[in-house]
C-alpha positions as CSV (number, residue, x, y, z in Angstrom):
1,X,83.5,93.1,92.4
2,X,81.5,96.4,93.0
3,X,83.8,99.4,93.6
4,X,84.1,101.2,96.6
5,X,83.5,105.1,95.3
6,X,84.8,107.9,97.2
7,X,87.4,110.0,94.9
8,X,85.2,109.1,92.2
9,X,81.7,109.2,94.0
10,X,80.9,112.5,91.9
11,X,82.8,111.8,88.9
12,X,79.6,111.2,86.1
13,X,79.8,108.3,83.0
14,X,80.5,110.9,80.9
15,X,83.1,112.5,82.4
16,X,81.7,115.9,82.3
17,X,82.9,118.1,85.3
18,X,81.2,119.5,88.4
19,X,81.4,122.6,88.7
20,X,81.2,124.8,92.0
21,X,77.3,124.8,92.3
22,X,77.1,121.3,91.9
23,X,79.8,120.3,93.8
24,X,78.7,122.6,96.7
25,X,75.1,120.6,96.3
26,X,76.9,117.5,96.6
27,X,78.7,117.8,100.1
28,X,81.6,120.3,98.6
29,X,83.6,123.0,100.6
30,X,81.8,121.1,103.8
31,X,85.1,119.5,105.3
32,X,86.7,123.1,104.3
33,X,84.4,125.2,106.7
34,X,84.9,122.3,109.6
35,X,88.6,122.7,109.2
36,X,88.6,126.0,109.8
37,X,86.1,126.3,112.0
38,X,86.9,123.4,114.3
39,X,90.3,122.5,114.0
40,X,93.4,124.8,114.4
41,X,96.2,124.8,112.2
42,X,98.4,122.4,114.0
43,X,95.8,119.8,114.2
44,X,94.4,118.7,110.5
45,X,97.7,117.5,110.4
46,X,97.3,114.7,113.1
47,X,94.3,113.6,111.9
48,X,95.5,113.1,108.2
49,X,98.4,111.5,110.2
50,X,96.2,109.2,112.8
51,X,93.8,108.2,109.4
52,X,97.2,106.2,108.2
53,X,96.8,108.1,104.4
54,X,99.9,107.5,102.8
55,X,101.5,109.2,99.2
56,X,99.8,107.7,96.1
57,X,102.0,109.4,93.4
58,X,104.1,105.9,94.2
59,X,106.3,106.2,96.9
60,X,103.8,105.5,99.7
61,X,105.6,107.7,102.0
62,X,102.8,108.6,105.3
63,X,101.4,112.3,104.3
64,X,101.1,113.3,108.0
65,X,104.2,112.4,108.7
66,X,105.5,114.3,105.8
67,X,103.3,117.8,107.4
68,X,104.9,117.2,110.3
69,X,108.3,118.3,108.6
70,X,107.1,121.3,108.4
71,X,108.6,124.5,109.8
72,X,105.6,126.4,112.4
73,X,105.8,129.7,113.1
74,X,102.7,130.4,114.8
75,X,104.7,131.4,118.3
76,X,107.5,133.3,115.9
77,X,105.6,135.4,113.5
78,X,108.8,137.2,113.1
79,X,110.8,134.3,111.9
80,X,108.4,133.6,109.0
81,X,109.9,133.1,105.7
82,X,108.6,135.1,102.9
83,X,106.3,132.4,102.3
84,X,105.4,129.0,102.6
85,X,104.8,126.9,99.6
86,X,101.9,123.6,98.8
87,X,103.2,121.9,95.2
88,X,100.3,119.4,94.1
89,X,102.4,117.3,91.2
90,X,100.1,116.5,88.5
91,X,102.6,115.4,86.2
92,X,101.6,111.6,85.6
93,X,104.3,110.6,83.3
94,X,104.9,107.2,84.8
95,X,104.2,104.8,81.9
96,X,100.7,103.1,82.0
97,X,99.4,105.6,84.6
98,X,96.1,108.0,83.8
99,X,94.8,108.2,87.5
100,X,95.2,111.7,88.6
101,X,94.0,113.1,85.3
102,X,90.6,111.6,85.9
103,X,89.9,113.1,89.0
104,X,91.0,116.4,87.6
105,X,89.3,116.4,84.6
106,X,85.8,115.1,86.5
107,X,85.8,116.5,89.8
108,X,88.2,119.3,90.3
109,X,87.1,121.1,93.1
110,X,88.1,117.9,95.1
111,X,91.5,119.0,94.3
112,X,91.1,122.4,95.3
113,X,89.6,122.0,98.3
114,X,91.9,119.1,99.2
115,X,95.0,121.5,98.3
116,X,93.1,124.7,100.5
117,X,93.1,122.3,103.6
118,X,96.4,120.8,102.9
119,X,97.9,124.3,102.7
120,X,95.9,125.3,106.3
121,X,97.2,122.2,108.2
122,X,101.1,123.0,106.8
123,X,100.7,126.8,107.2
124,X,101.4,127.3,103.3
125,X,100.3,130.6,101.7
126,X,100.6,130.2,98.2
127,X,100.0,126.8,96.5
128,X,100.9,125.3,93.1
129,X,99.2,122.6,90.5
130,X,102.4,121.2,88.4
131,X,100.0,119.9,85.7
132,X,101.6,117.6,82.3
133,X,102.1,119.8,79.5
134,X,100.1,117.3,77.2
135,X,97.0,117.9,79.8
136,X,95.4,120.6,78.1
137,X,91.7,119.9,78.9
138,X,92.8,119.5,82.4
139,X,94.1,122.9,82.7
140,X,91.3,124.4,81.3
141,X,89.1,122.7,83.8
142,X,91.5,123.3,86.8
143,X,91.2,127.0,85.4
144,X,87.8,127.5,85.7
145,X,87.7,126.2,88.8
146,X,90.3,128.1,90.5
147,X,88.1,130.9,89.0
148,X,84.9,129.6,91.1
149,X,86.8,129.0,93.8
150,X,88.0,132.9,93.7
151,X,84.5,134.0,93.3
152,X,83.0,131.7,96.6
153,X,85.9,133.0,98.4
154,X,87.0,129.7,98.9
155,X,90.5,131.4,97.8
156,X,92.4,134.4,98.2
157,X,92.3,136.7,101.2
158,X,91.0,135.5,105.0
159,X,89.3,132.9,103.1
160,X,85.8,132.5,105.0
161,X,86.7,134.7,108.1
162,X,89.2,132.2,109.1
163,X,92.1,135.0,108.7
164,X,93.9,132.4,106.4
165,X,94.7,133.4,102.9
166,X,96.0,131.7,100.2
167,X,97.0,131.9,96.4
168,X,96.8,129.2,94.1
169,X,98.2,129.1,90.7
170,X,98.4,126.7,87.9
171,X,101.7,125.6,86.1
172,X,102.4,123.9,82.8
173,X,105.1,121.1,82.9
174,X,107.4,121.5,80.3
175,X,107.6,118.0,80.0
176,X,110.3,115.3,81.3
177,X,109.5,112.4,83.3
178,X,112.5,113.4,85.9
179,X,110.2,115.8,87.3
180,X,108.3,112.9,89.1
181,X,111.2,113.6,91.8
182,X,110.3,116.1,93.9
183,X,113.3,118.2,94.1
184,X,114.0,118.2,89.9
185,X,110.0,119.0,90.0
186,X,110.9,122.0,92.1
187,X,113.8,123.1,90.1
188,X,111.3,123.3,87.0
189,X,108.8,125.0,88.8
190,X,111.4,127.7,89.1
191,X,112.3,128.0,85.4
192,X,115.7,125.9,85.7
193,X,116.6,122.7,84.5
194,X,114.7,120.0,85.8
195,X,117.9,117.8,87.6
196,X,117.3,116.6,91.2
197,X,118.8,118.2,94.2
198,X,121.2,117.1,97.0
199,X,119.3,116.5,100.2
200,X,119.9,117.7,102.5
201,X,118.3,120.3,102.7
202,X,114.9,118.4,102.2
203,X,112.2,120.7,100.7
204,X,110.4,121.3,103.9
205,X,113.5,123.1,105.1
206,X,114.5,124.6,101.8
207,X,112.4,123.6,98.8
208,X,110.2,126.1,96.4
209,X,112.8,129.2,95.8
210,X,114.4,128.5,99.0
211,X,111.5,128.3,101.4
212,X,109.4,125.7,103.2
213,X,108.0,123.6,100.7
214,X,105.7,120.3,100.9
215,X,105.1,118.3,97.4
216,X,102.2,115.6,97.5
217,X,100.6,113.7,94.6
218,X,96.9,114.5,92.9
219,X,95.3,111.5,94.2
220,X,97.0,112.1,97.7
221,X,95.6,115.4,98.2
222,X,91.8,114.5,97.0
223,X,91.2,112.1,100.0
224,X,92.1,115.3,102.9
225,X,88.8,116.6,102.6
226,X,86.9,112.8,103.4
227,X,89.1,112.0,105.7
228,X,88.3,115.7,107.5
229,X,84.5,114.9,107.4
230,X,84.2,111.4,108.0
231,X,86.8,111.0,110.2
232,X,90.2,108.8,110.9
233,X,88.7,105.7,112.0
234,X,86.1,105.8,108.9
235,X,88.7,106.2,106.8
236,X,90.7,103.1,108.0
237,X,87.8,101.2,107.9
238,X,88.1,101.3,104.3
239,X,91.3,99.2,103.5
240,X,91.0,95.6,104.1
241,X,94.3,95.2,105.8
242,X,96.9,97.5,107.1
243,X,96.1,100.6,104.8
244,X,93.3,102.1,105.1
245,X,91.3,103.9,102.5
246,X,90.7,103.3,99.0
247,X,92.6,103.7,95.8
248,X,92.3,104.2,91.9
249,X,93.4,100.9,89.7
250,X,94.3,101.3,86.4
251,X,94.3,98.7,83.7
252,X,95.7,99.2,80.1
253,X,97.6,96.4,77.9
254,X,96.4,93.5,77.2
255,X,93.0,93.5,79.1
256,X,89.1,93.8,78.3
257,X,88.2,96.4,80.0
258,X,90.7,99.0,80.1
259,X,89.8,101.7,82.6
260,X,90.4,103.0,85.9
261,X,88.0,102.0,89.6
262,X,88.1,102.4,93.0
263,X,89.0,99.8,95.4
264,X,89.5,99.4,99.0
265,X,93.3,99.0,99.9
266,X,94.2,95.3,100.0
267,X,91.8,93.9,97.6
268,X,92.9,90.8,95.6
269,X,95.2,91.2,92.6
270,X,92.8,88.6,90.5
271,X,89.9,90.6,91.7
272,X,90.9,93.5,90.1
273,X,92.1,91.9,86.8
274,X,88.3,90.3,87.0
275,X,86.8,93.7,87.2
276,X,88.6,95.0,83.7
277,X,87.4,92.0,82.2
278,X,90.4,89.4,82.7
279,X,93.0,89.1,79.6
280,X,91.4,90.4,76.1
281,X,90.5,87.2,73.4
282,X,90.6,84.7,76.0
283,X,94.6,84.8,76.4
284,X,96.3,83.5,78.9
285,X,98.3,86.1,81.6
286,X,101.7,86.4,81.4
287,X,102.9,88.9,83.8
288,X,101.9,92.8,84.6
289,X,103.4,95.4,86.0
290,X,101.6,96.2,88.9
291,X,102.0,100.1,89.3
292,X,103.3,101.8,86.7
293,X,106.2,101.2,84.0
294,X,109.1,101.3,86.9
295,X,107.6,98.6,89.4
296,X,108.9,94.7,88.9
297,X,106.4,92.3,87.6
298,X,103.7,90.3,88.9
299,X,103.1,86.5,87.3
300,X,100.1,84.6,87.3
301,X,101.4,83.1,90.4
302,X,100.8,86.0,92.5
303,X,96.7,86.5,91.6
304,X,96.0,86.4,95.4
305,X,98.4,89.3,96.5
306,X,96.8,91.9,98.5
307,X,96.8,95.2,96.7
308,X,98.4,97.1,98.8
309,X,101.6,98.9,100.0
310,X,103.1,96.1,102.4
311,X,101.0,92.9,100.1
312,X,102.5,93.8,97.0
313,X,106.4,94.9,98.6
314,X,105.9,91.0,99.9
315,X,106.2,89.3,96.7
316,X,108.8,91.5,95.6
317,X,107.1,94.3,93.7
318,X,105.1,98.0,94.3
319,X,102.4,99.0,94.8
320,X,103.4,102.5,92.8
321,X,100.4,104.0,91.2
322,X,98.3,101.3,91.3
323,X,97.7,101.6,87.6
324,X,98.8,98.2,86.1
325,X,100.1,97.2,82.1
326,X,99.0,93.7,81.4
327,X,101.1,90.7,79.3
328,X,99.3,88.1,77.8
329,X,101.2,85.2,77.0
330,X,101.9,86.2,73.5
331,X,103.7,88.6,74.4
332,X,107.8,88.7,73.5
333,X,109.4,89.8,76.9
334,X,112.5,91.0,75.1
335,X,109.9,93.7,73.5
336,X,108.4,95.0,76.6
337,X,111.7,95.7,78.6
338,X,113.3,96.7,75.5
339,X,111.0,99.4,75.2
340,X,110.7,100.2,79.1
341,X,114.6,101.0,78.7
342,X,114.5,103.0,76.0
343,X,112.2,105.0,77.7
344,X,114.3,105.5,80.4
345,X,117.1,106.4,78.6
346,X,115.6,108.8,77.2
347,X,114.3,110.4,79.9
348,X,117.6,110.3,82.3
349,X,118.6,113.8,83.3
350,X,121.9,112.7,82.6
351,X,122.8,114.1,86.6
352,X,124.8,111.3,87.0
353,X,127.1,108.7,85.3
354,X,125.5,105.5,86.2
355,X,122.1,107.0,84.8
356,X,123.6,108.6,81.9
357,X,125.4,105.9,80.3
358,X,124.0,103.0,82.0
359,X,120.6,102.8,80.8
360,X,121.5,103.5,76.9
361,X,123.8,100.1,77.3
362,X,121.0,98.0,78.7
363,X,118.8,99.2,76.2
364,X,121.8,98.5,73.4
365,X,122.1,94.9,75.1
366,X,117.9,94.1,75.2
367,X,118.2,95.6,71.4
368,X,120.6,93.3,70.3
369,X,118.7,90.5,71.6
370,X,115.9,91.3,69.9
371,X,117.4,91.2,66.9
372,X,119.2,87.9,67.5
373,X,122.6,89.6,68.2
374,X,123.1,88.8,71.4
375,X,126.1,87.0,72.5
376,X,126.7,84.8,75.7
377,X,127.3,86.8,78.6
378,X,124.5,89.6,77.9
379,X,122.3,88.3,80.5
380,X,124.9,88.2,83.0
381,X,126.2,91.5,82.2
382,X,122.4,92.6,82.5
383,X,122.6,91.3,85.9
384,X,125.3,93.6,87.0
385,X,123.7,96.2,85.5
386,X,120.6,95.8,87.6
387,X,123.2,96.2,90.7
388,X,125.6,98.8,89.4
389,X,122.0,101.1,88.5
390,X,120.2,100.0,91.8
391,X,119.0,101.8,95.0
392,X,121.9,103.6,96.3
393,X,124.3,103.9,93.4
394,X,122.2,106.6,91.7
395,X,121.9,110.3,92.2
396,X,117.6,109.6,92.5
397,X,115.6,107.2,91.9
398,X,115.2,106.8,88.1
399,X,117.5,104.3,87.2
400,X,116.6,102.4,90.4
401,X,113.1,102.6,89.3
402,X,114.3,101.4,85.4
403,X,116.1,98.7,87.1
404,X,112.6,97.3,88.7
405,X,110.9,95.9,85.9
406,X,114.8,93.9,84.2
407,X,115.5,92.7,87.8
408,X,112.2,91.3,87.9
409,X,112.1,89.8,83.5
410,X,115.6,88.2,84.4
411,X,113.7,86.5,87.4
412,X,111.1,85.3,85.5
413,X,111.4,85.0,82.3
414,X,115.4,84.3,82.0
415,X,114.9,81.1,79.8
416,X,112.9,82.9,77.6
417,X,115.8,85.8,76.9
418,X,118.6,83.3,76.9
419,X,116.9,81.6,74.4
420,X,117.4,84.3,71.8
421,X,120.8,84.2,72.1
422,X,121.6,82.4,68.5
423,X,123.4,79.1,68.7
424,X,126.4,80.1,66.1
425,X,127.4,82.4,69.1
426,X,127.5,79.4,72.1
427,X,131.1,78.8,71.9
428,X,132.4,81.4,72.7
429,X,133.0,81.4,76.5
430,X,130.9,84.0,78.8
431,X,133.8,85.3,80.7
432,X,135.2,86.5,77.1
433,X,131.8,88.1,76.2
434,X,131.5,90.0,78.8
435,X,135.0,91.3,78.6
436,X,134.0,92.2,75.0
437,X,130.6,94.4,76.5
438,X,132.6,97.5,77.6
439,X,130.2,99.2,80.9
């Protein structure tokens, strides 16, 4: 299947990046200069929100909608806060995910002109890039961008005589997967502890250091400037279904071709497995998760689901990032969610009790079955832990999100785990295991 390019139309094979001149050569700054010069600064945001874009960090949450939060103070210039704030997170810790870091690394004026518009539709002043810590060669070339950017007076003060301004800075993650959630990403950003916040207040009331604040992914950001200079209806032309526009794919596991392309919103699950070259040394698939390390799998049963937000929430998954892990059919499911869990539980905040001490148990439990230790009981008791952990009964999201991929391996694969519970261990009754398995 031949890619749709639009993110990636300027990225080159080698992955070398385009620099100002280039970029400029290439269409660059263009939807920049229309927004400023024919829109005002309350209407950028209807377009983005009549063009249907929605979040691509995972969530899939409708960006315009999310402007429209927004605090305006164009007819109370005396009630403006000290500022206004855009945070880009470029974090990308989700397991299996390496989207956002090609865009940045290949083409990062798209970012920075996406993030200049962004900041013009939601009356922001001062913008921030949240990058991964372990992204060095992104920061350099986010750097020298910025710099260009400075130099073309794309940035800084009345930024082509349009009497905006803004300031954009770069900022180094220190490094913990919790600051995937907005709020805990805020709280890092200003030099505390990464933990999320109560909400209310949502950031857009009281978010970056107390003020107006808007977070939206890489990938979210880089499609503003299209949709500004092709239009809304162009842009929903591009999904197949429902969503429109296009989207990066990952693949990584146990595929041919791992890599990343560019595909219209709703195309075929198979189709995309076919593009990366189907499962490596003519294996068999077992199962994939479809976005990321926290979304449930996907079987071999579900080859025809439309990639998309409401196709693959249908058959019981997410969308998320879009950047799959593939299974084949060697492959020990007791290993994979063992591993997914201790990930987790390593990376809980430790905000709340369920979080905190939950995880570590059903990593303990998947651990013991592993090793052939488990007794009968553990995959009940698993069970309730996919309920006690679930949406709801957590301070965020991240032990919801752990919960994804075991709610979705006890589904599928069940047999397979009970299995390794050694015989020697079968009469002893299941209501007396689990009283043994303190929570």
């Amino acid at each position: 299947m031949e890619e749709t390019k639009v993110l990636t139309q300027r990225i080159r094979p080698d992955r070398s990046p385009v620099w100002i001149d280039d970029y400029m050569d290439l269409g660059g700054y263009e939807a920049l200069k229309t927004a400023l010069a024919d829109y005002g600064p309350t209407e950028v945001g209807p377009l983005i929100k009549e063009a249907g874009l929605r979040g691509r960090g995972g969530a899939g949450f409708p960006t315009g909608v999310k402007w429209s939060f927004m605090p305006r103070f164009e007819d109370r210039p005396d009630e403006r806060p000290a500022h206004v704030y855009l945070v880009v997170n470029a974090d990308e810790m989700e397991p299996g995910t390496f989207k956002d870091r090609l865009i940045m690394e290949g083409d990062p004026h798209q970012l920075i002109e996406g993030m200049i518009i962004a900041s013009y539709a939601i009356g922001a002043d001062t913008a921030y890039v949240f990058l991964r810590g372990e992204y060095t060669e992104c920061r350099r070339r986010l750097q020298q961008a910025i710099d260009e950017a400075h130099e073309k007076g794309f940035l800084g003060e009345n930024i082509l005589d349009s009497g905006f301004s803004l300031n954009l800075h770069l900022h180094m993650s220190a490094g913990r997967y919790i600051c995937g959630e907005e709020s805990a990403l805020l709280s890092a950003l200003e030099g505390r502890r990464a933990v999320p916040r109560h909400k209310p207040p949502f950031p857009a009331a009281s978010g970056l250091f107390g003020q107006p604040t808007t977070v939206n992914n890489v990938e979210t950001i880089c499609n503003v400037p299209h949709i500004v200079k092709n239009g809304a209806e162009w842009y929903k032309s591009l999904g197949l279904n429902k969503d429109g526009g296009t989207k990066l794919f990952g693949a990584s596991g146990h595929v041919a071709k791992p890599g990343l392309a560019e595909f219209p919103l709703g195309v075929k699950l198979g189709d995309v497995l076919e593009h990366f070259g189907g499962i490596r040394n003519g294996r068999k698939l077992k199962g994939l998760l479809p976005g990321g390390g926290s979304t449930p799998f996907l079987t071999p049963n579900h080859l025809d689901t439309p990639m998309d937000y409401d196709g693959v929430g249908a058959v019981g998954s997410r969308l998320g990032t879009a950047t799959m892990i593939v299974f084949d059919d060697q492959t020990p499911i007791v290993g994979v969610l063992k591993n997914l869990e201790h990930f987790y539980a390593q990376e809980s905040c430790g905000w709340c009790t369920p979080c905190r001490d939950g995880l570590p148990w059903v990593e303990k439990m998947l651990v013991n079955l592993e090793a052939g230790k488990g007794q009968p009981g553990d995959i009940e008791l698993l069970d309730l832990h996919v309920k006690l952990l679930g949406p709801g009964k957590t301070f965020c999201a991240h032990a919801p999100g752990a919960m994804g991929p075991l709610e979705a391996g006890l589904k599928y694969y069940r047999d397979e785990l009970s299995a390794l519970i050694p015989d020697d261990a079968s009469n002893l009754s299941r209501t007396q295991a689990a009283n043994a398995n303190p929570l």
